[in-house]
PADRENRO-366270 format. One record per residue (C-alpha): residue in three letters; x, z, y negated; residue number from 1. Coordinates in nm, 2 decimals. Example, Ala and Ser with C-alpha at 12.3 -4.5 7.8 and 13.67 -1.06 7.14 Angstrom:
+------+--------+--------+--------+-----+
: rest :   east :     up :  north :  nr :
+------+--------+--------+--------+-----+
:  ALA :   1.23 :   0.78 :   0.45 :   1 :
:  SER :   1.37 :   0.71 :   0.11 :   2 :
+------+--------+--------+--------+-----+
END
This chain:
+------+--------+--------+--------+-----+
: rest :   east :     up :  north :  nr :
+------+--------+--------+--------+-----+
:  UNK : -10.81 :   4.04 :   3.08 :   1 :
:  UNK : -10.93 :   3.86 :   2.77 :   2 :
:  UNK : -10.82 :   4.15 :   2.55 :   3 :
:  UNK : -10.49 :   4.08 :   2.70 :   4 :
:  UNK : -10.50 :   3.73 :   2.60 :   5 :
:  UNK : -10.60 :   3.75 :   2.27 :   6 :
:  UNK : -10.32 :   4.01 :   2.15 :   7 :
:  UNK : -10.12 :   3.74 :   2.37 :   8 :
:  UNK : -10.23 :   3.45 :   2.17 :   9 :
:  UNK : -10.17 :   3.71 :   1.81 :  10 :
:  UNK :  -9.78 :   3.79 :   1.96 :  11 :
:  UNK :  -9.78 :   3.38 :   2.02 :  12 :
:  UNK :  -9.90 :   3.28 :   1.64 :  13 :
:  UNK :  -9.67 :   3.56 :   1.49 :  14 :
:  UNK :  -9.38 :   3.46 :   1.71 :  15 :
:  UNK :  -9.45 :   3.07 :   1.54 :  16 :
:  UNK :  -9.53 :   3.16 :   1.19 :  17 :
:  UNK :  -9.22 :   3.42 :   1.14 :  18 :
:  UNK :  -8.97 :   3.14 :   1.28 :  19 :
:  UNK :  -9.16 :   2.88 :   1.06 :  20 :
:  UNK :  -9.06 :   3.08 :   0.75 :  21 :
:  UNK :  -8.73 :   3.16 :   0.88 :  22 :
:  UNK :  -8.60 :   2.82 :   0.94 :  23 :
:  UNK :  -8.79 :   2.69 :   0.60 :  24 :
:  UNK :  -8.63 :   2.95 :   0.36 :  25 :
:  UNK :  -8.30 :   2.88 :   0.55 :  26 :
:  UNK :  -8.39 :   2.51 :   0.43 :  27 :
:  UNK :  -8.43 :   2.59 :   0.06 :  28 :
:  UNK :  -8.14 :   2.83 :   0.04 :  29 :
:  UNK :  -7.87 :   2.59 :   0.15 :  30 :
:  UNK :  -7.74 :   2.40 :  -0.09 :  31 :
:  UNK :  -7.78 :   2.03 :  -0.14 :  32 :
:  UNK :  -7.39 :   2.04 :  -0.14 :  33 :
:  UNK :  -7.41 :   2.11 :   0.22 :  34 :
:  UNK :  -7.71 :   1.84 :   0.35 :  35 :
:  UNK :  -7.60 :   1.82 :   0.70 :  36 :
:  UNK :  -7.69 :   2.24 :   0.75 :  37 :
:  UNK :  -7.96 :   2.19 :   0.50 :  38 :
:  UNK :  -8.10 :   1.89 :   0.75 :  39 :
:  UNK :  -8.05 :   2.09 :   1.05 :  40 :
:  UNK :  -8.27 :   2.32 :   0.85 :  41 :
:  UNK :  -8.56 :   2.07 :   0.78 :  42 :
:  UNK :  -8.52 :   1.92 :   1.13 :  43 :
:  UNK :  -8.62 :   2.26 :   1.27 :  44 :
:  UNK :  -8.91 :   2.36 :   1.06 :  45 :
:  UNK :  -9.03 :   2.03 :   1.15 :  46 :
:  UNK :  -9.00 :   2.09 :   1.51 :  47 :
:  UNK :  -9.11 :   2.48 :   1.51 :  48 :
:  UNK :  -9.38 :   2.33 :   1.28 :  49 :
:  UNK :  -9.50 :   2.07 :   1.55 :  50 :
:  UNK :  -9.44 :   2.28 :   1.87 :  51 :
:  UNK :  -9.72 :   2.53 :   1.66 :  52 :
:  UNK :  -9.99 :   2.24 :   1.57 :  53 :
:  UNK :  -9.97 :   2.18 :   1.95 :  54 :
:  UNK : -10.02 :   2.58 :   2.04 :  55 :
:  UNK : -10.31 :   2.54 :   1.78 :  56 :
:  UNK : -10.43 :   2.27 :   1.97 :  57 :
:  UNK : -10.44 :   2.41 :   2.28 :  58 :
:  UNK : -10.61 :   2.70 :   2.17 :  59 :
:  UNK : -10.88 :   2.52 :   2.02 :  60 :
:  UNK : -10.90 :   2.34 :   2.31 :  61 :
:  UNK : -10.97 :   2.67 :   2.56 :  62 :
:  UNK : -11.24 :   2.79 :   2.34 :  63 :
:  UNK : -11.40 :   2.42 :   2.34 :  64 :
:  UNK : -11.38 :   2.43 :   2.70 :  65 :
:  UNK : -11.72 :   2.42 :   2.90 :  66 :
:  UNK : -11.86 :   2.63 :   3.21 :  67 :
:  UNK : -11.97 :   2.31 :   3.40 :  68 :
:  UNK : -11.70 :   2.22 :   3.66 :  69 :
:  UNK : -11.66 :   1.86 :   3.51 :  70 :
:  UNK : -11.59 :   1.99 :   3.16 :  71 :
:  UNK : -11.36 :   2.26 :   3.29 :  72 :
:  UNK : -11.14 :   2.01 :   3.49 :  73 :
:  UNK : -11.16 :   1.76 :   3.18 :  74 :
:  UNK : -11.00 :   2.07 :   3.03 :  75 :
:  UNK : -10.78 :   2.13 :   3.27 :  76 :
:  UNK : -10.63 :   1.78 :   3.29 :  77 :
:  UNK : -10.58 :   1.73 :   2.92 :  78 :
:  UNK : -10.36 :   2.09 :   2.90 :  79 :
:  UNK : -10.16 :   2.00 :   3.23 :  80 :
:  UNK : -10.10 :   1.68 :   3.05 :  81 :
:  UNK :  -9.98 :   1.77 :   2.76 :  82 :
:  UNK :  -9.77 :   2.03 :   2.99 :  83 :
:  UNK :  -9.61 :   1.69 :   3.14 :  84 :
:  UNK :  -9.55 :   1.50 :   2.77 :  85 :
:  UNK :  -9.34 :   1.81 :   2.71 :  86 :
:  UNK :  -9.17 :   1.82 :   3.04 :  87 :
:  UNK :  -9.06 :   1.49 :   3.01 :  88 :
:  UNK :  -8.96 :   1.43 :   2.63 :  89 :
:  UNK :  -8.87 :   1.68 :   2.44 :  90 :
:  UNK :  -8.76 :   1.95 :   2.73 :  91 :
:  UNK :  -8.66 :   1.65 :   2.97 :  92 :
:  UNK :  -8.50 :   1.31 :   2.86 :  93 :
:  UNK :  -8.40 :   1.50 :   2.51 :  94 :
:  UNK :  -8.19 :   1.76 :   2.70 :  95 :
:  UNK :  -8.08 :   1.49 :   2.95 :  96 :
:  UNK :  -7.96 :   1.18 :   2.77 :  97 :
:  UNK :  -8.00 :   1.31 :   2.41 :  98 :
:  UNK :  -7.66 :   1.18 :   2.17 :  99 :
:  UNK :  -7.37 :   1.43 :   2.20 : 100 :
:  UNK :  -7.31 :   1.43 :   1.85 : 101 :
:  UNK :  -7.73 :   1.54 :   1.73 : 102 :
:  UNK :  -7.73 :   1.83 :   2.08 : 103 :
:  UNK :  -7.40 :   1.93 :   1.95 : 104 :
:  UNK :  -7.46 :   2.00 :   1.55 : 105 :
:  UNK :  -7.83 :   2.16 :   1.68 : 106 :
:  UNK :  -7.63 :   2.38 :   1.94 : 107 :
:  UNK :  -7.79 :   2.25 :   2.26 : 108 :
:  UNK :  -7.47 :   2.04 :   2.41 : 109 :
:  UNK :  -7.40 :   2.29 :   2.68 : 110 :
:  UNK :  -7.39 :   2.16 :   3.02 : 111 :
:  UNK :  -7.68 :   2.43 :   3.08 : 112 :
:  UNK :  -7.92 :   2.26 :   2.86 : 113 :
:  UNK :  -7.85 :   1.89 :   3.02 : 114 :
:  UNK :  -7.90 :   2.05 :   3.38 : 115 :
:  UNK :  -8.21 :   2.23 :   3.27 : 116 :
:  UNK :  -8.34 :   1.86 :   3.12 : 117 :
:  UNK :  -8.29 :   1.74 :   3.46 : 118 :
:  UNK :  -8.46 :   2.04 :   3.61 : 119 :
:  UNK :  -8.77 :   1.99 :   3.37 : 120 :
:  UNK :  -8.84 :   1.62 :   3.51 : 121 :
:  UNK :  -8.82 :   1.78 :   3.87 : 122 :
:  UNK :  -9.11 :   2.04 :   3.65 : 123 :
:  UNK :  -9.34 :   1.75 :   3.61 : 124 :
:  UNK :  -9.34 :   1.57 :   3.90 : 125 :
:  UNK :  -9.45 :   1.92 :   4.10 : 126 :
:  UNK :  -9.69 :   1.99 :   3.83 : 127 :
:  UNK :  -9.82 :   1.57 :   3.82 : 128 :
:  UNK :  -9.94 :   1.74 :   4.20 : 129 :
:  UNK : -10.25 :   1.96 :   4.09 : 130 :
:  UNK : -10.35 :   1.73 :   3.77 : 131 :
:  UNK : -10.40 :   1.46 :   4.06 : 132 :
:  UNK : -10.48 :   1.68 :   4.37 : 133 :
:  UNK : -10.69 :   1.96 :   4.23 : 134 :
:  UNK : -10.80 :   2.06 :   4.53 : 135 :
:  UNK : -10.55 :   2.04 :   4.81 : 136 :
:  UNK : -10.39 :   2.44 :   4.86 : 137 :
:  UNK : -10.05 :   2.31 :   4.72 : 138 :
:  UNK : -10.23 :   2.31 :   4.38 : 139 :
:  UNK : -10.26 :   2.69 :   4.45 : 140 :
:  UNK :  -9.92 :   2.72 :   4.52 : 141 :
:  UNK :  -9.81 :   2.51 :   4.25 : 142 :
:  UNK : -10.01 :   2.78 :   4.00 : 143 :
:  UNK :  -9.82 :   3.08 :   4.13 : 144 :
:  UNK :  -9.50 :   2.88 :   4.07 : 145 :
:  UNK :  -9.56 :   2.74 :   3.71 : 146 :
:  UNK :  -9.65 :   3.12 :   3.67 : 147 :
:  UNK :  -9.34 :   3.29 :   3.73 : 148 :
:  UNK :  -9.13 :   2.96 :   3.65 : 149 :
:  UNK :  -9.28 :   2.92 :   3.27 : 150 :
:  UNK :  -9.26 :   3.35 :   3.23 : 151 :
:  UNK :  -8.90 :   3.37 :   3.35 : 152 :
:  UNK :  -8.78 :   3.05 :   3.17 : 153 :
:  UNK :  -8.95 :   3.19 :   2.84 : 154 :
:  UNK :  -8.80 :   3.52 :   2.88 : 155 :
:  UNK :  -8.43 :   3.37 :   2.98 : 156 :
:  UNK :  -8.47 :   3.20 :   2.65 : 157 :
:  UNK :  -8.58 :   3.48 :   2.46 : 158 :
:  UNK :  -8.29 :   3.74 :   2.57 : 159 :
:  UNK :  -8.04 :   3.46 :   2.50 : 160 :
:  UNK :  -8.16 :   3.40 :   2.17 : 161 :
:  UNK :  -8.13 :   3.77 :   2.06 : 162 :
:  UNK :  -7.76 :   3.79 :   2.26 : 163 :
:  UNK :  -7.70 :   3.48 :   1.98 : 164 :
:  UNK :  -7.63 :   3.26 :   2.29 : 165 :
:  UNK :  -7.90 :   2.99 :   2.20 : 166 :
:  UNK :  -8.08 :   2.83 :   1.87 : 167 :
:  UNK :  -8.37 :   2.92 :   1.70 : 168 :
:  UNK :  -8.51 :   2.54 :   1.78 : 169 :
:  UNK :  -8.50 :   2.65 :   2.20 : 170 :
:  UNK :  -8.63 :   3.02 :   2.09 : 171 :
:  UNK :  -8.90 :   2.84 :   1.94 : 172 :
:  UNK :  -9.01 :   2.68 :   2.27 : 173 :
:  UNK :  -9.09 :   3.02 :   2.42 : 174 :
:  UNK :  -9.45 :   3.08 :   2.32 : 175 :
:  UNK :  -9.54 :   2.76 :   2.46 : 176 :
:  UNK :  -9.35 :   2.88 :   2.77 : 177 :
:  UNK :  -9.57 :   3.13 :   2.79 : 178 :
:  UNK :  -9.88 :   3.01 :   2.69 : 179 :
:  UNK :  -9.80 :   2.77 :   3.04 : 180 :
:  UNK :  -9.76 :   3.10 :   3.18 : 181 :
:  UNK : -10.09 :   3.28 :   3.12 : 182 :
:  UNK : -10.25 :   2.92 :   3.20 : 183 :
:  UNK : -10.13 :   2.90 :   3.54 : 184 :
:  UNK : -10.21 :   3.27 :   3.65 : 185 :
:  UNK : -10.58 :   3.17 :   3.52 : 186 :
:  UNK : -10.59 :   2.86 :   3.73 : 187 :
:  UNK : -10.39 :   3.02 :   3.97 : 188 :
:  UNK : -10.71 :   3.30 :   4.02 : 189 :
:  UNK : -10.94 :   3.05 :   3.93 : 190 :
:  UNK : -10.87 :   2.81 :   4.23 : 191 :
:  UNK : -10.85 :   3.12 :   4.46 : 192 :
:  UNK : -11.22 :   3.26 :   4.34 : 193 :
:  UNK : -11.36 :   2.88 :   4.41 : 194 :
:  UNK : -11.26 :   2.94 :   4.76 : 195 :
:  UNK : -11.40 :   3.22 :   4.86 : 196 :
+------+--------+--------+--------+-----+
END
């Protein structure tokens, strides 16, 4: 299983570097003549550049992580909560309220994308359960669901993106979609072992 997760975490970092350099020589080819593409441009190398500092992060943080069950928890709480941040802003209130006019020139003002802001603050309040009620069985539960939830919302993305039916900025959210993924089904077999 930790073979699986390393060439995981190589498919992850490849997936985040190749759109990196995709959206950034997008940025120096277009002409200054044309700043409104060329700042779409910038705008998302920023934002596939930021959403891969936080993957970074996060991987750093799950080698860091200690045996002891207060370390582990610590752990646990600070990934769930950065799980939440992103919920909430950027795949939440963004989606949800974010100005026609910005959703519209980066491709994301479908109906779809507002709904699935709405659905992602329903996301953290569910998940808020097991950051604050570790051990209740719901938590278990909850695992299993951000599972399958984070997997088939990563690979919805993914197959729209190649069918040209969404940007590279929400293709660029799937690794962390699946990072979630693989996080869950650990916790998810981690709470089960502690109860046996």
């Amino acid at each position: 299983m930790i073979r699986v997760k390393k060439y995981f975490y190589m498919f992850i970092h490849l997936n985040f570097i190749s759109g990196l350099l995709y959206a950034f020589f997008n940025f120096l080819e277009t002409p200054k003549t044309i700043m409104e593409i060329r700042r779409l441009w910038a705008y998302e190398s920023w934002i596939i550049g930021s959403f891969y500092l936080l993957f970074v992060y996060l991987i750093v943080k799950d080698q860091e992580k200690k045996i002891g069950n207060k370390e582990r928890m610590t752990w646990f709480k600070e990934v769930v909560l950065i799980n939440l941040i992103l919920l909430v802003f950027p795949w939440g209130l963004f989606l949800l309220i974010g100005p026609g006019d910005l959703m519209k020139m980066l491709g994301i003002d479908s109906i779809y994308f507002r709904i699935l802001g709405g659905m992602s603050l329903v996301g953290a309040v569910v998940y808020y359960l097991p950051y604050e009620y570790y051990k209740k069985k719901l938590s278990y539960y909850i695992f299993l669901f951000g599972f399958v939830d984070n997997l088939v919302a990563g690979g919805i993305v993914a197959v729209l993106f190649v069918l040209r039916r969404v940007p590279l900025i929400a293709f660029m959210s799937t690794p962390l979609l699946f990072y979630f993924s693989i996080f869950f089904l650990f916790e998810a077999r981690r709470w089960k072992a502690s109860r046996e």
